[in-house]
N, C-alpha and C positions, 0 to 999 in steps of 0.2 A: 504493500500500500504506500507507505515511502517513497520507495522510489520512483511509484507510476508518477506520483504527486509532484514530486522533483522532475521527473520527466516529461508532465503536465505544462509547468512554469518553468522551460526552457524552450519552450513553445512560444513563449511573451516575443512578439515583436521588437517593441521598445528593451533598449538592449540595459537600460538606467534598471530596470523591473525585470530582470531574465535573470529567471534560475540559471545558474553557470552550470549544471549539471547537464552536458551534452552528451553524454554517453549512459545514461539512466534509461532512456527508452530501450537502445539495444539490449539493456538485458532485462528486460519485459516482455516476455513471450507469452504468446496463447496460453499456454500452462498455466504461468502466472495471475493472465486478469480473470482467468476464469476461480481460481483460488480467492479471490477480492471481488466477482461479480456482483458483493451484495452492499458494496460502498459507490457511490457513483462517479468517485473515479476513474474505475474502469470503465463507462460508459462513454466518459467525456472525451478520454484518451484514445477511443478508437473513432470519436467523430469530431466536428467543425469544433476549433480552439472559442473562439468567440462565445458560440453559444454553448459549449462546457464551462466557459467561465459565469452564467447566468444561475448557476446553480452554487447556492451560496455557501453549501460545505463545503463545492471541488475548490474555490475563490478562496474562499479565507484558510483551509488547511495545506494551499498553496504557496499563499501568501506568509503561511507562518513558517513551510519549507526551505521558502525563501530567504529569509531573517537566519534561521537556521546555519541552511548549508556558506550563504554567504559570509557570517560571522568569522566558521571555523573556516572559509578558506581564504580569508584575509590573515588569521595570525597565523596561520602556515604558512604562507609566504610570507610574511614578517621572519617567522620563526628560520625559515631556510634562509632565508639572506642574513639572519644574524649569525650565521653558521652552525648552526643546533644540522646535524647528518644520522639522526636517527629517528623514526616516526613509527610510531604506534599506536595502530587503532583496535580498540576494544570491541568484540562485537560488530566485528567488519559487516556483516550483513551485504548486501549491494554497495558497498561505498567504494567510490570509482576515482577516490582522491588520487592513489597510486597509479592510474592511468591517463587520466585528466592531466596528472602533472610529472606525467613519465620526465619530461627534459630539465623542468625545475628539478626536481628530484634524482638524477641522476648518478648524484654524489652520494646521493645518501642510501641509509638503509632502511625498509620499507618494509614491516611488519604488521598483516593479518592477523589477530588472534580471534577463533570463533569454533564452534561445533563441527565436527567435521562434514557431517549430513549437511549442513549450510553452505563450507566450503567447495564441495562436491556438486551440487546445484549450482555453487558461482563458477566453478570452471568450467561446465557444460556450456553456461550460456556467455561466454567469455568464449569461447572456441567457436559458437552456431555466431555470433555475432562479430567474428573475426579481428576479435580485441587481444591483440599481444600481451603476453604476462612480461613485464618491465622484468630487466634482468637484476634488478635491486630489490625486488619482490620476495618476500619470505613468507609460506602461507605456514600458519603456526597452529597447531589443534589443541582448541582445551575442552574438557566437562567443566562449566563452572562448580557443580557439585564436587568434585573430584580433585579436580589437580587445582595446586597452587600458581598461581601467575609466574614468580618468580622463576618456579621450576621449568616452566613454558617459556619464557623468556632466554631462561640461560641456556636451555635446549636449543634455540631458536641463533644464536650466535650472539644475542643481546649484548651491547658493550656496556655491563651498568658503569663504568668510570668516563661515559661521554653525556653531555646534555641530549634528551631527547625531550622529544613534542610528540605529547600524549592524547589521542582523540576518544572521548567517552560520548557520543551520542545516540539520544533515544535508547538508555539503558535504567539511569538513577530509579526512575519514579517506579520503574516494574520491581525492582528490590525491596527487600525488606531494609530494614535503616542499618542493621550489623552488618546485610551483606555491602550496601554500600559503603558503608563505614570503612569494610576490610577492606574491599577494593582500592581506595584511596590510599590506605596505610599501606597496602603493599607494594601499590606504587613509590608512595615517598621513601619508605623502608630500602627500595630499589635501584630507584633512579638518582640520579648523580644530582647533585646543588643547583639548581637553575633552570631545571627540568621544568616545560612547561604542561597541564592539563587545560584541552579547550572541552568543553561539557555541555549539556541542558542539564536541568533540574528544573522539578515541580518545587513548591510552599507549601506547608502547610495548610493554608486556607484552600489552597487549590482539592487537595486530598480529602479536605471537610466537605471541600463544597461539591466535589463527586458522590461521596457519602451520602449527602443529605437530600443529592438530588440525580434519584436513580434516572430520569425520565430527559436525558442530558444526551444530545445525540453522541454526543462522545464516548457514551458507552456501548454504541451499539458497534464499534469498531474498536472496544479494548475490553473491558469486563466482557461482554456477551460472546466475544473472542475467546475467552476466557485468559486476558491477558490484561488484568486492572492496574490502575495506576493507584497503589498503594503507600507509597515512600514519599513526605515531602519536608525538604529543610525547614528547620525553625526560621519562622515569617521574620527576615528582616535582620535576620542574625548569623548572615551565611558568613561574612568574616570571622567570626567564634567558632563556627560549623566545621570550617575548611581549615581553620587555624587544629583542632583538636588532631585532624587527619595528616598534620602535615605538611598545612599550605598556606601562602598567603593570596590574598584576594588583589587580583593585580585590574582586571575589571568585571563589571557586572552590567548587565541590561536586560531590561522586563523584555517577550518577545512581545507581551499586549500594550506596554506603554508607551508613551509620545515619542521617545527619541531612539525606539526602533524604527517608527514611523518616518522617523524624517530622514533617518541615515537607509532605510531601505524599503520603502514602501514611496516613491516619489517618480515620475514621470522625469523624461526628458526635460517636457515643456515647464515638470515643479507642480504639476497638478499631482492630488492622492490618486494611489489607485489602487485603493481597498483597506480592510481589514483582516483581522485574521481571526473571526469568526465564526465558526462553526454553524452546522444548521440548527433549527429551532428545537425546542423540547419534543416529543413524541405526544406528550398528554397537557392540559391546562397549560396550553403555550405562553398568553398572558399574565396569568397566575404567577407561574413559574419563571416567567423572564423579568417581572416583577421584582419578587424573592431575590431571585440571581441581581439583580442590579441591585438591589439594597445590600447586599451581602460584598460586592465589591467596593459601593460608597461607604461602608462600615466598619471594615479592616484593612488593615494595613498590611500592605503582602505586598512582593511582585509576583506573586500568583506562580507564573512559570516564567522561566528566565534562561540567561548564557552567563555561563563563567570563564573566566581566562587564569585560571592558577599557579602560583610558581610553588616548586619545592623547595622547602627551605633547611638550611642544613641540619636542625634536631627537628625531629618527630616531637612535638609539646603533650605534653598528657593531659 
């Protein structure tokens, strides 16, 4: 669903507004949207871009795609031109950074960690789709139940005495809070002084307010998946959060607040061109979008957000 969505909004004409994600469509095959036929992304993605985008979930979980993949592919190239030559994505899933930016990354070392079953799908359709595996490329196989990072890592040829750039996205909120907790320390535990993590994370208020409002089309494409979004940082307190794990808070940004908005949701011409809003409730739509807006003007949260983390040299207790 991802990366149809990504592959969606690299369709954007206007290039100010375009998922940089060129290479997300080819590995979305029949297979694939027929696995998602019941989000209407799949719908939008096999007809006219225009009118896919009149449908206001393919639009705004597009649009948050967006915010997203652009973030973390801005401090990665930050991060490669400051000379950091090692990258590691958590949970590679479809992520097509290692391809997308074969020549940037050249120098460097370019680690996959993921399920092997997951991996085995991404090479099929990495081969039907005539995409080169970069010869910096290292596909790494973990169980998250099972094996330790570390031990997957040092297997994997990992240099823990060089700076690397850590990518965790679309994984925190599915965790339980120990497991993402561990995650983080085992990175800082790991990785060399300097070390950067780029991430999403949900808030707490976010996780309450899934809770409290089963009827949230959001769920019909994660809990009803049977895949909820459980896990969210203390609202407001993610410098304390990230410092416990290891890190310091080098930036943050709401994906729903104003100055994602303006840094990535902005037209050529400087007009908006959207939100990143979801479709409506399924039940008591007014009722309920009601609630939902009181509960956003009442708390204090950036609800769901982006991090940019550095490792700092002690782990703090």
């Amino acid at each position: 669903m991802v990366g149809a969505l990504r592959a969606f909004g690299a369709r954007e004409p206007d290039p100010a507004v375009r998922n940089p994600d060129t290479l997300a469509e080819k590995l979305i095959g029949p297979d694939e949207l027929r696995l998602i036929e019941t989000h209407p992304i799949a719908k939008a993605l096999q007809g006219d871009y225009a009118k896919g985008r009149q449908n206001q979930e393919v639009a705004g979980m597009s649009n948050l795609l967006l915010i997203r993949t652009r973030f973390i592919d801005e401090h990665l190239k930050r991060t490669i031109a400051a000379g950091v030559r090692q990258v590691v994505i958590l949970g590679a899933g479809l992520d097509t950074r290692a391809y997308r930016f074969s020549e940037l990354l050249e120098d460097a070392t370019v680690f996959e960690i993921d399920y092997r079953s997951t991996q085995e799908v991404k090479r099929r359709r990495l081969v039907a789709a005539s995409i080169p595996i970069p010869p910096q490329l290292r596909f790494a196989e973990i169980d998250f139940k099972k094996d330790a990072l570390q031990d997957v890592l040092h297997n994997a040829g990992y240099d823990a005495l060089q700076r690397s750039f850590f990518i965790w996205e679309g994984v925190s909120m599915y965790l339980s809070e120990a497991a993402a907790r561990d995650t983080l320390r085992a990175i800082s535990s790991y990785a060399a002084p300097g070390s950067l993590v780029a991430m999403d994370f949900a808030e707490t208020s976010m996780i309450d307010l899934l809770r409290k409002f089963p009827n949230l089309a959001q769920h019909n494409y994660t809990t009803r998946w049977c895949e909820p979004w459980i896990f969210g940082v203390p609202d407001m307190r993610e410098p304390e959060f990230f410092r416990q794990c290891g890190f310091e808070v080098r930036e943050l940004l709401s994906i729903l607040g104003s100055e994602a908005a303006e840094r990535y949701l902005k037209r050529c011409d400087g007009s908006k061109f959207g939100n990143v809003r979801g479709g409506p409730p399924r039940k008591r739509r007014l009722v309920t979008a009601l609630r939902v807006l009181w509960m956003f003007m009442t708390r204090r949260s950036r609800w769901y957000g982006l991090a940019l983390l550095e490792k700092t040299a002690i782990l703090r207790p």
